[in-house]
Structure formats: structure tokens, C-alpha cells
PDB file of N, CA, C and O in Angstrom:
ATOM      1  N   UNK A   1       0.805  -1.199   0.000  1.00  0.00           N
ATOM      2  CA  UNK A   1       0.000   0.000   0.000  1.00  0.00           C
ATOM      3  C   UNK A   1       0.846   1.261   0.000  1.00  0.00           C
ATOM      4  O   UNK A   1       0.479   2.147  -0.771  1.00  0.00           O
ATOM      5  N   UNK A   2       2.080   1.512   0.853  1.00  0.00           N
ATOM      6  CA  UNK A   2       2.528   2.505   0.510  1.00  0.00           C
ATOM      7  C   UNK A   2       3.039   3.097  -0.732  1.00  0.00           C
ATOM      8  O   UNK A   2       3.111   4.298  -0.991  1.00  0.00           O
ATOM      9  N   UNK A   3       3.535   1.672  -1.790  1.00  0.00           N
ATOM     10  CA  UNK A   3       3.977   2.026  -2.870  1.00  0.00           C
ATOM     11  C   UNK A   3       2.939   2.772  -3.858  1.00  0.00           C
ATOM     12  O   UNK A   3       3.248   3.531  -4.777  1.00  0.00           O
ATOM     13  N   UNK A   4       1.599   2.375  -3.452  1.00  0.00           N
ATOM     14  CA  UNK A   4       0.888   2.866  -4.031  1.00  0.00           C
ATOM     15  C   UNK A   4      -0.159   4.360  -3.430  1.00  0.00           C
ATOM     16  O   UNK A   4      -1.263   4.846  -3.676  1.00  0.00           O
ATOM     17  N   UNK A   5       0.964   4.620  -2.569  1.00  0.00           N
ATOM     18  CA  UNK A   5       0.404   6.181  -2.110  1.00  0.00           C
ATOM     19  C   UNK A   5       1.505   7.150  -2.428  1.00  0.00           C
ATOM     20  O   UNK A   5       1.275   8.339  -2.648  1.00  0.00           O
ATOM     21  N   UNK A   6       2.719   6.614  -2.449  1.00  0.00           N
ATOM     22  CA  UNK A   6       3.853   7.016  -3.596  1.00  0.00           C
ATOM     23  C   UNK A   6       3.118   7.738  -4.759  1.00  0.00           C
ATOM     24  O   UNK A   6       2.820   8.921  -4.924  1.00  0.00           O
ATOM     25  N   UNK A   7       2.905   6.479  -5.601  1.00  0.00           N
ATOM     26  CA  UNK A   7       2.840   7.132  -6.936  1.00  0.00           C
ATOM     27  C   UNK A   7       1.566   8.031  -6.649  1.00  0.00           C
ATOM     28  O   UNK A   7       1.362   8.908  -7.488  1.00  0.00           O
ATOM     29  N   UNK A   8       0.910   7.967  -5.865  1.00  0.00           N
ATOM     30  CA  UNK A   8      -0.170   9.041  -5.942  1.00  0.00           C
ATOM     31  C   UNK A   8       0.089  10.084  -5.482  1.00  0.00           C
ATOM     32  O   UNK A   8       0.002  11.025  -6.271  1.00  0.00           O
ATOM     33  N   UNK A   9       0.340  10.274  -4.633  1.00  0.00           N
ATOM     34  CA  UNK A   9       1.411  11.823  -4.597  1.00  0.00           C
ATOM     35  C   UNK A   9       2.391  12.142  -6.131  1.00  0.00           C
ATOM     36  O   UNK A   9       2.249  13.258  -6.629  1.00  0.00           O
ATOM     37  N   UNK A  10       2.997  11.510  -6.568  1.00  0.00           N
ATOM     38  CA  UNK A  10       3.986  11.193  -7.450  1.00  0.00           C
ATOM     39  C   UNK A  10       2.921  12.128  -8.606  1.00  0.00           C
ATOM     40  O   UNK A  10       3.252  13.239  -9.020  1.00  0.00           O
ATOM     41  N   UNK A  11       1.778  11.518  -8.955  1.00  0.00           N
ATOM     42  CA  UNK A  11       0.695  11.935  -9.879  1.00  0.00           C
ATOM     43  C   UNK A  11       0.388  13.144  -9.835  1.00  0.00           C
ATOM     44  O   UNK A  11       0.637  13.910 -10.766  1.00  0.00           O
ATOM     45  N   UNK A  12      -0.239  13.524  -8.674  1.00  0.00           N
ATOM     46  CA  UNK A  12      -0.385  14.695  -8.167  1.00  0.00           C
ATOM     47  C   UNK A  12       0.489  15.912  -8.556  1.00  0.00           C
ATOM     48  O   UNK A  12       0.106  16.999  -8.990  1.00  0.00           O
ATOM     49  N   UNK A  13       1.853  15.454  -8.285  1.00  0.00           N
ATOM     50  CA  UNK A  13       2.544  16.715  -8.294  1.00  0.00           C
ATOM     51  C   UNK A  13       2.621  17.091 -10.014  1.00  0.00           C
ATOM     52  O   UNK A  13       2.377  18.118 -10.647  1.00  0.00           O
ATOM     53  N   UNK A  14       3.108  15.655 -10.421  1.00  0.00           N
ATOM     54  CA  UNK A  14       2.971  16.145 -12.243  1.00  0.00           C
ATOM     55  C   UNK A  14       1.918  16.803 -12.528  1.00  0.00           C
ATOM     56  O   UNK A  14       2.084  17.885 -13.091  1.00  0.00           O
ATOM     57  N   UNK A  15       0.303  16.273 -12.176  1.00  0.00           N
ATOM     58  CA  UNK A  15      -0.822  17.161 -12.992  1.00  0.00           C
ATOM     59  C   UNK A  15      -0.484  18.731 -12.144  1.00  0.00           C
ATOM     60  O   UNK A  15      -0.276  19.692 -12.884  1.00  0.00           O
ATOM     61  N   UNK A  16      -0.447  18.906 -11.004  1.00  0.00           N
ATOM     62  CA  UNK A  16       0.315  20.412 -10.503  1.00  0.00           C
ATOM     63  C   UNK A  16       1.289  21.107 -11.586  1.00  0.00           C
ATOM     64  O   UNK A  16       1.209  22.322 -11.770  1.00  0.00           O
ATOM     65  N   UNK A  17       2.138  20.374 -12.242  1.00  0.00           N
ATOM     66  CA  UNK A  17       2.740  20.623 -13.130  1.00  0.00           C
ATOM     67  C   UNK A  17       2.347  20.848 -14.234  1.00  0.00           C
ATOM     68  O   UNK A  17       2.522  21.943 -14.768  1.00  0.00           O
ATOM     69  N   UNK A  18       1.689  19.784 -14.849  1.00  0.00           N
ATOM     70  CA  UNK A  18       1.065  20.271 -16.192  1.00  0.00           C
ATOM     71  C   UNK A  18      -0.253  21.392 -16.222  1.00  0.00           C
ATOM     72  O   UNK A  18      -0.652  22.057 -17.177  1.00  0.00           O
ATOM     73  N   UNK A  19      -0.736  21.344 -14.908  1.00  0.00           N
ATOM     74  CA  UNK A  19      -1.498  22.567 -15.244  1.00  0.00           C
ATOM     75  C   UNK A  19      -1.510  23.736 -15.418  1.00  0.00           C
ATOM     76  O   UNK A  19      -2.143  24.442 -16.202  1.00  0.00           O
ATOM     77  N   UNK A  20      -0.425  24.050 -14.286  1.00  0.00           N
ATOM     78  CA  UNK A  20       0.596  25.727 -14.501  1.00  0.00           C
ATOM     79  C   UNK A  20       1.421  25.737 -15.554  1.00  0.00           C
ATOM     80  O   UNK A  20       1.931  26.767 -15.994  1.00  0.00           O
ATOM     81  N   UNK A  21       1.585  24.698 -15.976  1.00  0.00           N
ATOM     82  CA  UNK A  21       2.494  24.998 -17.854  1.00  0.00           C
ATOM     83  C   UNK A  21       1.516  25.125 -18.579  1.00  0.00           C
ATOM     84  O   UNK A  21       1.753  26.126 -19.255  1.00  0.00           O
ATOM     85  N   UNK A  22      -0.051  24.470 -19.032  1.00  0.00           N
ATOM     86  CA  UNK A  22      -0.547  24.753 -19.115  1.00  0.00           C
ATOM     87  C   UNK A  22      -1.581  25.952 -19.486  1.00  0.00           C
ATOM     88  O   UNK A  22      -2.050  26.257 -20.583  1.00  0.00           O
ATOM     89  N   UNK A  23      -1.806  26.610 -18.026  1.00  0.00           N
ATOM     90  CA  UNK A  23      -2.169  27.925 -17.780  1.00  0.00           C
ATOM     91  C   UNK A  23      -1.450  29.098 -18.487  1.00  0.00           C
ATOM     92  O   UNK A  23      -1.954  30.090 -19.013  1.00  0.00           O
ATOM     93  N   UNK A  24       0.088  28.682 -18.351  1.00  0.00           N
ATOM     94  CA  UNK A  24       1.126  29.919 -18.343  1.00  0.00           C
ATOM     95  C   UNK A  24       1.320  30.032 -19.999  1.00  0.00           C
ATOM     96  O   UNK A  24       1.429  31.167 -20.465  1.00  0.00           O
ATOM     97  N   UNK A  25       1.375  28.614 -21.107  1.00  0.00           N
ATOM     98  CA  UNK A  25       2.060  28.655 -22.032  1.00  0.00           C
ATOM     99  C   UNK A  25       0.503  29.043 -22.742  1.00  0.00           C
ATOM    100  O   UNK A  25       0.315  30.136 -23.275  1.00  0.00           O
ATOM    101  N   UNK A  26      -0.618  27.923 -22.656  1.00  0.00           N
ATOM    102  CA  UNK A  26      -1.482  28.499 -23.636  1.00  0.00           C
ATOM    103  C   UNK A  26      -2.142  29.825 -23.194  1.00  0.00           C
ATOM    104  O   UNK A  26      -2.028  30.849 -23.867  1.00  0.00           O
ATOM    105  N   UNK A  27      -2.989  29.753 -21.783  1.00  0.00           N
ATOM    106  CA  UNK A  27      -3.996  30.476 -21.654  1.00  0.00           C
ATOM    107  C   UNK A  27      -2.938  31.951 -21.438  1.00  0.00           C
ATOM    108  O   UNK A  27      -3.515  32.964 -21.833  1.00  0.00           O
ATOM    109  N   UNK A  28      -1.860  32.143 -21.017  1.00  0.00           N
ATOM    110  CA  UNK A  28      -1.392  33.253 -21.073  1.00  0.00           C
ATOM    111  C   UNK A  28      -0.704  33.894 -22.390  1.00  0.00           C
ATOM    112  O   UNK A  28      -0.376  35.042 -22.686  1.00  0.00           O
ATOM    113  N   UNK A  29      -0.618  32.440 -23.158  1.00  0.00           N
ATOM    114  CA  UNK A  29       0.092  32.926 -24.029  1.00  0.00           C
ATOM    115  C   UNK A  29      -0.309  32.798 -25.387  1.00  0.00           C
ATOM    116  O   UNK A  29       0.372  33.008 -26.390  1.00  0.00           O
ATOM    117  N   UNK A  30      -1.725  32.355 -25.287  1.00  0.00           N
ATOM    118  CA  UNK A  30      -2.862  32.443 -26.068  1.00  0.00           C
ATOM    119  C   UNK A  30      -4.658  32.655 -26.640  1.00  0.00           C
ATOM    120  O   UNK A  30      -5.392  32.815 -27.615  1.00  0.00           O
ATOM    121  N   UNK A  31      -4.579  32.479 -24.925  1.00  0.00           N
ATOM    122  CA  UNK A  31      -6.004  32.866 -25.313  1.00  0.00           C
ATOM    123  C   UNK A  31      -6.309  34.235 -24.022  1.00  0.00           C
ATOM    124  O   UNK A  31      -7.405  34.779 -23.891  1.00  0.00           O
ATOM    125  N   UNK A  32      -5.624  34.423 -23.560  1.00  0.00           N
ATOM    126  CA  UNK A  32      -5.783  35.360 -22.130  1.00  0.00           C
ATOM    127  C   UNK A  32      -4.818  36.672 -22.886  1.00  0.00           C
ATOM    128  O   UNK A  32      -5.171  37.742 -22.391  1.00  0.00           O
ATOM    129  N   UNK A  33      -3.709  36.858 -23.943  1.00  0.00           N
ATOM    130  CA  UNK A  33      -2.858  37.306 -24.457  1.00  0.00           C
ATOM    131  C   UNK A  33      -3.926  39.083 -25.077  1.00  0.00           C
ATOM    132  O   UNK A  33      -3.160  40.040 -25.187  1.00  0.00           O
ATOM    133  N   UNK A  34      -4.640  39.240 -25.235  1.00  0.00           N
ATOM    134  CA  UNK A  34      -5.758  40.250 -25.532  1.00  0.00           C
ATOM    135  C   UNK A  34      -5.568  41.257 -24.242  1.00  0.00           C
ATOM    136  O   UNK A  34      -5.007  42.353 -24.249  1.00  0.00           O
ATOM    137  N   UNK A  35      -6.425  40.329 -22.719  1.00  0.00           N
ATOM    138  CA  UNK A  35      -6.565  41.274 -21.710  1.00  0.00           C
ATOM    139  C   UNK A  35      -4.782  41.635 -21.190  1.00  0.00           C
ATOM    140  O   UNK A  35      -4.362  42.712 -20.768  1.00  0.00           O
ATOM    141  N   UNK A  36      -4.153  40.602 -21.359  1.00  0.00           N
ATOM    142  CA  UNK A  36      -2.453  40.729 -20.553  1.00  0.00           C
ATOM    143  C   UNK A  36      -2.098  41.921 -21.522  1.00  0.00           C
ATOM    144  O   UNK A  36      -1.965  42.995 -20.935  1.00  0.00           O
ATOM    145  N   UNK A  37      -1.904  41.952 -22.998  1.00  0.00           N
ATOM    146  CA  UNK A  37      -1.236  43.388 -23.115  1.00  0.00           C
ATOM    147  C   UNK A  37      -2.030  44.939 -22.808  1.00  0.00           C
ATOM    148  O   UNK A  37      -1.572  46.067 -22.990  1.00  0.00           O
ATOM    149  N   UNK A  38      -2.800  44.705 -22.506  1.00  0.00           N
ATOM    150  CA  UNK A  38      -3.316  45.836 -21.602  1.00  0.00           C
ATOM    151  C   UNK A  38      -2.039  46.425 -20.356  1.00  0.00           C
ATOM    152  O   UNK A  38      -1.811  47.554 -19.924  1.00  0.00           O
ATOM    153  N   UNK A  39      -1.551  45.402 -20.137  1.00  0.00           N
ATOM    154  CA  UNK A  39      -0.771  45.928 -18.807  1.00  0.00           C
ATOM    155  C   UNK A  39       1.152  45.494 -19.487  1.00  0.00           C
ATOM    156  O   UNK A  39       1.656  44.407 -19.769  1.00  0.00           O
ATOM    157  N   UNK A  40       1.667  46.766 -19.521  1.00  0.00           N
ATOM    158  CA  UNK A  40       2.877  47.081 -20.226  1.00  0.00           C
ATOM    159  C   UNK A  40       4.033  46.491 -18.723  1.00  0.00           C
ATOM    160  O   UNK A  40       3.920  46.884 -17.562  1.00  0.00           O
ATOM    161  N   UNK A  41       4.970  45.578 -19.203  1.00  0.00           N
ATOM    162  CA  UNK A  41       6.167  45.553 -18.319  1.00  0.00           C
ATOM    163  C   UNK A  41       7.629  46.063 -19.297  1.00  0.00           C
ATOM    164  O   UNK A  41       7.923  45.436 -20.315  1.00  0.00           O
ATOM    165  N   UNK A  42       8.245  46.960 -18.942  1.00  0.00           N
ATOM    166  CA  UNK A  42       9.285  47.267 -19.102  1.00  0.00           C
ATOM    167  C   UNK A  42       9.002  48.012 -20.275  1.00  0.00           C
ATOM    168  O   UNK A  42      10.121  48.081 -20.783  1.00  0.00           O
ATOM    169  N   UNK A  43       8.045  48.757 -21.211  1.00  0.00           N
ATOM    170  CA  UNK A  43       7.915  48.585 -22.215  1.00  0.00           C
ATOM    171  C   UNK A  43       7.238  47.746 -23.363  1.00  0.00           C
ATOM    172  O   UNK A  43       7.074  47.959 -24.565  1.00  0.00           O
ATOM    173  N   UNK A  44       6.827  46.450 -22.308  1.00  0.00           N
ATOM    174  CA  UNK A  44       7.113  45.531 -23.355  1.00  0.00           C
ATOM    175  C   UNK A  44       5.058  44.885 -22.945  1.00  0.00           C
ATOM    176  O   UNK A  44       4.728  44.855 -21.760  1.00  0.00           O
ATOM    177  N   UNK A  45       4.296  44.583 -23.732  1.00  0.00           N
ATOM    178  CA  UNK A  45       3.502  43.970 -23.467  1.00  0.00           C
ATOM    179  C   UNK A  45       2.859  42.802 -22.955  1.00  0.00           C
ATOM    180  O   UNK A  45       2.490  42.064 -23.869  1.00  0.00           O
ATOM    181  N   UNK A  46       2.558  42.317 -21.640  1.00  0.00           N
ATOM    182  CA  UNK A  46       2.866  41.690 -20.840  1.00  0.00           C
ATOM    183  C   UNK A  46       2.275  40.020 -21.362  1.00  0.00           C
ATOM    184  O   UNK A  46       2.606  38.919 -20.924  1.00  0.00           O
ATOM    185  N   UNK A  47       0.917  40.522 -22.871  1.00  0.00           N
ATOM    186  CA  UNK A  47       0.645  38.962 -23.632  1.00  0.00           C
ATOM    187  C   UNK A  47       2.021  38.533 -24.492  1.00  0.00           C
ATOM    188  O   UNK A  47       2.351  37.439 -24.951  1.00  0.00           O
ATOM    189  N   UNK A  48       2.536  39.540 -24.517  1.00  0.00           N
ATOM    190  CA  UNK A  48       3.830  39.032 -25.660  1.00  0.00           C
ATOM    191  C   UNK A  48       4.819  38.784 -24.805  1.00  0.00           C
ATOM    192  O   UNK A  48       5.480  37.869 -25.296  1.00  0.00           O
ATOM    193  N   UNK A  49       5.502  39.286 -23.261  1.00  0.00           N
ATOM    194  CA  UNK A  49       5.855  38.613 -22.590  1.00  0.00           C
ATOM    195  C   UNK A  49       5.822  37.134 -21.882  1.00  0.00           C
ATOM    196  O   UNK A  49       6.593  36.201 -21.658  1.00  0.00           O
ATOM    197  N   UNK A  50       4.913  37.374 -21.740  1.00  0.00           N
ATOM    198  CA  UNK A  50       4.669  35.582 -21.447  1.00  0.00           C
ATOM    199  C   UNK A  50       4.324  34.682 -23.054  1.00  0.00           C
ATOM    200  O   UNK A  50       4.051  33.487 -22.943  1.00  0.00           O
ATOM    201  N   UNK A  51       4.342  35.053 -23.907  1.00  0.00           N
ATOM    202  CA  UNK A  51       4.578  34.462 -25.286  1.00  0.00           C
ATOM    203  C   UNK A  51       5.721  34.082 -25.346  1.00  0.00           C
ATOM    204  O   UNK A  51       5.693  32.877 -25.597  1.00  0.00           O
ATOM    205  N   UNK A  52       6.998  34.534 -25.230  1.00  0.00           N
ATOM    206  CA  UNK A  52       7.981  35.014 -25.592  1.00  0.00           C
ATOM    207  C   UNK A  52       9.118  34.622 -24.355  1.00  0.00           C
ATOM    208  O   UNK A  52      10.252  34.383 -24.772  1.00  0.00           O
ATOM    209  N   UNK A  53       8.945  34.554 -23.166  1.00  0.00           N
ATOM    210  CA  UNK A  53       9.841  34.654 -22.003  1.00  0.00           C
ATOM    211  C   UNK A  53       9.084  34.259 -21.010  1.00  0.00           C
ATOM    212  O   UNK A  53       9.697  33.425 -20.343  1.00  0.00           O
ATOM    213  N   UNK A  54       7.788  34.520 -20.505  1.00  0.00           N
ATOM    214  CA  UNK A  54       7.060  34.115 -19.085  1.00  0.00           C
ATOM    215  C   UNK A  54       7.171  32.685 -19.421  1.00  0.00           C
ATOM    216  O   UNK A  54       7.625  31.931 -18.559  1.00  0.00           O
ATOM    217  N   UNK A  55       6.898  32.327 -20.298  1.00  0.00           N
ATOM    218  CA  UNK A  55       6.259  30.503 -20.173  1.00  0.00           C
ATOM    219  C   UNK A  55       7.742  29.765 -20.195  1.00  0.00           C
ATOM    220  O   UNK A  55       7.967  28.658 -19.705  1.00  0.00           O
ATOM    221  N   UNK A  56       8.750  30.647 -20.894  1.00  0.00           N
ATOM    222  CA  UNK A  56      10.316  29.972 -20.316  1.00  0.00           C
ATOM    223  C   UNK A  56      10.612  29.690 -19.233  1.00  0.00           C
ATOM    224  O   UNK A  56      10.953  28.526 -19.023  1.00  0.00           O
ATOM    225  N   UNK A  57      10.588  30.719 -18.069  1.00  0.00           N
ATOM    226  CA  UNK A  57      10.778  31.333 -16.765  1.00  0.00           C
ATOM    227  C   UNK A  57      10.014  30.311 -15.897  1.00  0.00           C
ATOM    228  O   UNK A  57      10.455  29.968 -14.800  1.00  0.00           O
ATOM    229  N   UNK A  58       8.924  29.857 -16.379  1.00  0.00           N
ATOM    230  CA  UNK A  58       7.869  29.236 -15.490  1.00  0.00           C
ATOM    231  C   UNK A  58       8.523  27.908 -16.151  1.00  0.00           C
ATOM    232  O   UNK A  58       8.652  27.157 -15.184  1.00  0.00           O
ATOM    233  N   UNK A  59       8.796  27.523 -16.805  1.00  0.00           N
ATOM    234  CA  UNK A  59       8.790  25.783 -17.239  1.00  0.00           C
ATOM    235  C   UNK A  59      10.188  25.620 -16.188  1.00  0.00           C
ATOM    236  O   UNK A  59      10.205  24.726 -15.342  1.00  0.00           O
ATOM    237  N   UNK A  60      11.303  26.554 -16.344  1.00  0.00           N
ATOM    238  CA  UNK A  60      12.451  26.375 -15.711  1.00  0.00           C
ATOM    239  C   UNK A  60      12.102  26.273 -13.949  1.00  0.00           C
ATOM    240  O   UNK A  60      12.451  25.422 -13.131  1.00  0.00           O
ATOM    241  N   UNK A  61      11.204  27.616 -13.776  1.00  0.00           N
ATOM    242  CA  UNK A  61      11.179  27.195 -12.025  1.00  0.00           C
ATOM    243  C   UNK A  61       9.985  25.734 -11.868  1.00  0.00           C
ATOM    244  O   UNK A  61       9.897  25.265 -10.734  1.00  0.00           O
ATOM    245  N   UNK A  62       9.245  25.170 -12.829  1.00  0.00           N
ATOM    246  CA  UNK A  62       8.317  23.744 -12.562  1.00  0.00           C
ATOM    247  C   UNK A  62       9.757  23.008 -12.533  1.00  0.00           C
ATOM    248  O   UNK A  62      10.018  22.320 -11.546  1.00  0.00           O
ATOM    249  N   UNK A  63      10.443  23.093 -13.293  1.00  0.00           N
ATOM    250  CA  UNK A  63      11.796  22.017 -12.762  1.00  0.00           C
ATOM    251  C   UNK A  63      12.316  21.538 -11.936  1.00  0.00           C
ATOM    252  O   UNK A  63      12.704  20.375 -11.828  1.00  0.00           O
ATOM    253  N   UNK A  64      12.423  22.811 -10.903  1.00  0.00           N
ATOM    254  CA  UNK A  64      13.030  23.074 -10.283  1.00  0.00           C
ATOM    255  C   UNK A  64      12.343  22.342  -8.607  1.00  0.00           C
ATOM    256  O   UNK A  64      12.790  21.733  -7.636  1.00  0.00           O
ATOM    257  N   UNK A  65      11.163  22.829  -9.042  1.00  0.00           N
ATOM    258  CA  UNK A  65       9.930  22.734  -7.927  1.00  0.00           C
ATOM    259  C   UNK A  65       9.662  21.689  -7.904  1.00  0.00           C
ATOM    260  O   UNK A  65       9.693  21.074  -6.838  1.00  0.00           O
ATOM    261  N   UNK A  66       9.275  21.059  -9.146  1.00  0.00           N
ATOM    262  CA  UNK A  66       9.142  19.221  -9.320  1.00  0.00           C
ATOM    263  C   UNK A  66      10.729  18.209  -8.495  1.00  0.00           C
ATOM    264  O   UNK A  66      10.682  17.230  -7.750  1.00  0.00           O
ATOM    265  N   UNK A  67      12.086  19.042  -9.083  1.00  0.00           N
ATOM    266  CA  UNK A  67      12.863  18.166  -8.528  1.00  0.00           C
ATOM    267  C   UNK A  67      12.444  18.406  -6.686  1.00  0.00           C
ATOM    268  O   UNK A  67      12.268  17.500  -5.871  1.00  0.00           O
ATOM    269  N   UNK A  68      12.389  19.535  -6.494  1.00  0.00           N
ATOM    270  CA  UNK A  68      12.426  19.807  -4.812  1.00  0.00           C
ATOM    271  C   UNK A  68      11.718  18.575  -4.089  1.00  0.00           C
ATOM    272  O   UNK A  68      12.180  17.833  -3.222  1.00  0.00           O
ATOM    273  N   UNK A  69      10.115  18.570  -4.864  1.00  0.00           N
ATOM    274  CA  UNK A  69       8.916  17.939  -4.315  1.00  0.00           C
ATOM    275  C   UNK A  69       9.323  16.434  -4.342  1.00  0.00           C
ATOM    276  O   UNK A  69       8.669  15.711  -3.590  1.00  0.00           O
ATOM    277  N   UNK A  70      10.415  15.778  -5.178  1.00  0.00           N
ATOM    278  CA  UNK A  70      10.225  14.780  -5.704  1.00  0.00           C
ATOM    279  C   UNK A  70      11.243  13.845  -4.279  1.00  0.00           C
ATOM    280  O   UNK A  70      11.045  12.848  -3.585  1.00  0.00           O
ATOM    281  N   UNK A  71      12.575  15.097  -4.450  1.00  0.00           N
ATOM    282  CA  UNK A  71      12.802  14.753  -3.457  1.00  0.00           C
ATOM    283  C   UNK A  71      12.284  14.595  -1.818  1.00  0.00           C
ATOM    284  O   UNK A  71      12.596  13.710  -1.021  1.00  0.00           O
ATOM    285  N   UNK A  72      11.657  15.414  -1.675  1.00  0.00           N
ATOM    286  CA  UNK A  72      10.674  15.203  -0.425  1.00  0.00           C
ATOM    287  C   UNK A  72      10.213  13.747  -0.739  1.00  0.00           C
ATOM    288  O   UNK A  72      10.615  12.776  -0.098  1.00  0.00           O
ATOM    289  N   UNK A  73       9.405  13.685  -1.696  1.00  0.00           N
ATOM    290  CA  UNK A  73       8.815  12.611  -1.755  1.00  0.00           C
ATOM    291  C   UNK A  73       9.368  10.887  -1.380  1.00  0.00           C
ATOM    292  O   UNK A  73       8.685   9.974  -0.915  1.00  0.00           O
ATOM    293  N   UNK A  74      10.885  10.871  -1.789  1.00  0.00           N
ATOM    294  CA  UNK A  74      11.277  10.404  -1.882  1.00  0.00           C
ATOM    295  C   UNK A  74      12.084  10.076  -0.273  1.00  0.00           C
ATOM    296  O   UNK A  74      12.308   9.014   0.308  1.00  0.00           O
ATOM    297  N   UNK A  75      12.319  11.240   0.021  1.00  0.00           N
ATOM    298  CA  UNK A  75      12.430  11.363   1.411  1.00  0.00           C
ATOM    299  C   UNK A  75      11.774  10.793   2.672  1.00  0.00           C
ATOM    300  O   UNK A  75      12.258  10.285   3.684  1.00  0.00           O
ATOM    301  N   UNK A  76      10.140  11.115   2.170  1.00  0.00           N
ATOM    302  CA  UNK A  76       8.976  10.621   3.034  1.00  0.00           C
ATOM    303  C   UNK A  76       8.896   9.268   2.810  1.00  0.00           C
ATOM    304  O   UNK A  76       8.622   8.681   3.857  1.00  0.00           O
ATOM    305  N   UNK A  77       9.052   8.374   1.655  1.00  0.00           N
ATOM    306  CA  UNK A  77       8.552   6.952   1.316  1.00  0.00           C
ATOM    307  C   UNK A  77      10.051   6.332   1.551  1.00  0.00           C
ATOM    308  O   UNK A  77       9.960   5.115   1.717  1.00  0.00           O
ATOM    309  N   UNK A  78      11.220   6.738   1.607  1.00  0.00           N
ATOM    310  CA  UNK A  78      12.582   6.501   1.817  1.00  0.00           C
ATOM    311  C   UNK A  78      12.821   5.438   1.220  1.00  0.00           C
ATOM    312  O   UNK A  78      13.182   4.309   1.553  1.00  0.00           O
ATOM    313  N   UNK A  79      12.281   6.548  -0.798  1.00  0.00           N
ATOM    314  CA  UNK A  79      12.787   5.290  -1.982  1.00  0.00           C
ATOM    315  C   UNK A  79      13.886   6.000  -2.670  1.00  0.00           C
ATOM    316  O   UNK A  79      13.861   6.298  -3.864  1.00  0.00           O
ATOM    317  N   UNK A  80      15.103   6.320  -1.638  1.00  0.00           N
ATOM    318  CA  UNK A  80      15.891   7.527  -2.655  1.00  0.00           C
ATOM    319  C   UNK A  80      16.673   6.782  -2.951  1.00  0.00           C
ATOM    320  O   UNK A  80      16.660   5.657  -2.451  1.00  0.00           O
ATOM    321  N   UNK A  81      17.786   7.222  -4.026  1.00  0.00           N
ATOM    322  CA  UNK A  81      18.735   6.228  -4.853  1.00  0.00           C
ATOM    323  C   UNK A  81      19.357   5.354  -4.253  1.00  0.00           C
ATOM    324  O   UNK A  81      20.090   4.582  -4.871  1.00  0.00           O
TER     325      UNK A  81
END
């Protein structure tokens, strides 16, 4: 049973993942991209920012966040290498 509360956490964190890539790459960076350049960063329009650079920024810190979690995870079920 625990192995199988593993992978469910394990699950969890990926769909956490795919939904904020998700969110960030299409809906910000395609269908939400109308109301976002309304609001200017640096110059620069904030739908073409996240077109362009937000959905980079965000895939790199899900990396980052996924390795953190994974290790916890791995920590808690004490299935580490």
C-alpha cells in the first residue's frame, strides 16, 4: 500500500505541473494574451511577454519545484537512490 500512495502523490505533483504549464504557455500565451497586453512591463507587453519569455521562466522554475517535491517525496517513502 505505501507504494501505491507514492505514486499518488507522485501523480499529483505532475498534474500540478502540467497545469501551470498549461495555464502559463497556452492560456497566457494564447487565449488570455488580448486582456495581458493591456498591462505594459518594461515597455514591453505583458501577452507578448509571457509568449515570448514568461512561459520559459515558469517551465524552468516547474523544474526546479518538481525536482524539490520529488525529493521530499522520496524522502517521506525513503525510496531515494
Amino acid at each position: 500500500m505505501e507504494n501505491s500512495s507514492y505514486w499518488q502523490e507522485n501523480l499529483r505533483v505532475i498534474k500540478i505541473c502540467l497545469v501551470i504549464w498549461f495555464i502559463v504557455s497556452f492560456g497566457c500565451g494564447l487565449l488570455f494574451v488580448d486582456i495581458l497586453n493591456e498591462i505594459q512591463i518594461g515597455g514591453y507587453k505583458l501577452g507578448f511577454w509571457f509568449a515570448q519569455q514568461g512561459s520559459i521562466y515558469t517551465f524552468l522554475a516547474l523544474i526546479f519545484w518538481y525536482g524539490k517535491k520529488m525529493n521530499d517525496l522520496d524522502k517521506k517513502y525513503d525510496s531515494g537512490e
